[in-house]
C-alpha positions in Angstrom: 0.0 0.0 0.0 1.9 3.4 -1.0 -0.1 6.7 0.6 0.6 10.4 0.5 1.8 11.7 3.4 3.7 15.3 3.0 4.5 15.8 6.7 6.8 13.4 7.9 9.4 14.2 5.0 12.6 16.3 6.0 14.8 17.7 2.9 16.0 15.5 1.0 13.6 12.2 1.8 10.8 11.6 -0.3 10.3 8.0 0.5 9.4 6.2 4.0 8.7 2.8 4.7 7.2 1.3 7.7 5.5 -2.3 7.6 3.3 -2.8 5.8 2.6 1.3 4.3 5.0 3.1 1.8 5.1 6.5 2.5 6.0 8.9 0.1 5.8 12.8 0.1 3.5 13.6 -3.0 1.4 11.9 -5.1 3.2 11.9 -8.3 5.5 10.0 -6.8 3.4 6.6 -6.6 4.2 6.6 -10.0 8.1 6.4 -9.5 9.3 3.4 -10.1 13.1 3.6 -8.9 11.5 5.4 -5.3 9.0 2.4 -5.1 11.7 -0.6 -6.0 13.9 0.8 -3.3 11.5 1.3 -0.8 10.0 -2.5 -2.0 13.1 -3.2 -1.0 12.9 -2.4 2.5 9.4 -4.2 2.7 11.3 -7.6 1.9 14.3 -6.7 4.2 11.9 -5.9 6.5 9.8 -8.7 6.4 12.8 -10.8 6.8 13.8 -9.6 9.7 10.7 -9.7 11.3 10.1 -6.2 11.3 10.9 -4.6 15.0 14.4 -6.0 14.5 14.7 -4.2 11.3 14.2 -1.1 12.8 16.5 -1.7 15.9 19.3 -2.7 13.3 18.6 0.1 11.4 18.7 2.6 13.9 21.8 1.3 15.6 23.9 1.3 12.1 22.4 4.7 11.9 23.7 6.3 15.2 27.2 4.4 14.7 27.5 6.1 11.2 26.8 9.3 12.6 30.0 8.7 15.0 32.1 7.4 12.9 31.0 10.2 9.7 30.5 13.4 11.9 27.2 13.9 9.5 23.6 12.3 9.6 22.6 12.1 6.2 26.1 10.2 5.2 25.5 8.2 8.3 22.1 7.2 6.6 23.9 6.6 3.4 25.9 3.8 4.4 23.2 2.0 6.5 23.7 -1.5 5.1 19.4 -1.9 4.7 20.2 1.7 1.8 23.7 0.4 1.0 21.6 -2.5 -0.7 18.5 -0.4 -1.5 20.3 2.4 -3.5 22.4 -0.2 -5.6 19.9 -2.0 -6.7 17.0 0.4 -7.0 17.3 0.6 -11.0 16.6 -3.1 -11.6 12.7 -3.2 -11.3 13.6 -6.9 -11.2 15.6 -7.3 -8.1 13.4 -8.9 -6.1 12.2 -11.2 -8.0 15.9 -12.9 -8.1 17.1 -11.2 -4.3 18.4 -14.0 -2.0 17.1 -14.1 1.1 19.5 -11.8 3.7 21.4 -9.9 0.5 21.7 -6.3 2.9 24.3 -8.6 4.6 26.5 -7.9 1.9 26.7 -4.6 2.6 26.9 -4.4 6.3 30.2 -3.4 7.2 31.3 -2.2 3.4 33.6 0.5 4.7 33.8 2.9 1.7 32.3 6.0 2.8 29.2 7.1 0.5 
């Protein structure tokens, strides 16, 4: 289910995902298919992790990378869950041929983003 949701968006985010809703920040956006694959994307991750453990991953990765960058939105950037997210958001396809557990790949990927 995507919905319209303008307030919850700081600059730059236009896409949110929490289980099982995809936020985005205007309407014409439900019609962008890189936006929805990569937030698709964090359905299946997710979903995989059960959800509340998703978010506690997420969160910690988050508040590490803002340590260890000295900026939020790199620290964001290099979350493993967006490391996979952002690389793969062009194949509308993905999924479809995703292994189970694939962000795993990218956690711990040191090249800053």
């Amino acid at each position: 289910m995507i919905l319209v949701f303008k307030h919850i968006f700081p600059k730059p985010y236009v896409g949110l995902t929490l289980w099982p809703v995809i936020f985005v920040k205007e309407d014409v956006l439900k019609q962008d298919q890189v936006l929805i694959n990569h937030e698709k994307i964090h359905l299946r991750q997710q979903l995989e992790l059960l959800i509340i453990p998703f978010y506690l991953i997420y969160l910690t990765e988050w508040l590490i990378g803002i340590v260890k960058y000295g900026n939020a939105y790199t620290a964001y950037k290099n979350i493993s869950f967006e490391r996979e997210a952002y690389k793969n958001e062009q194949n509308t396809g993905y999924l479809k041929s995703r292994s189970p557990w694939s962000f795993m790949y990218y956690y711990g990927i040191s090249n800053k983003v």
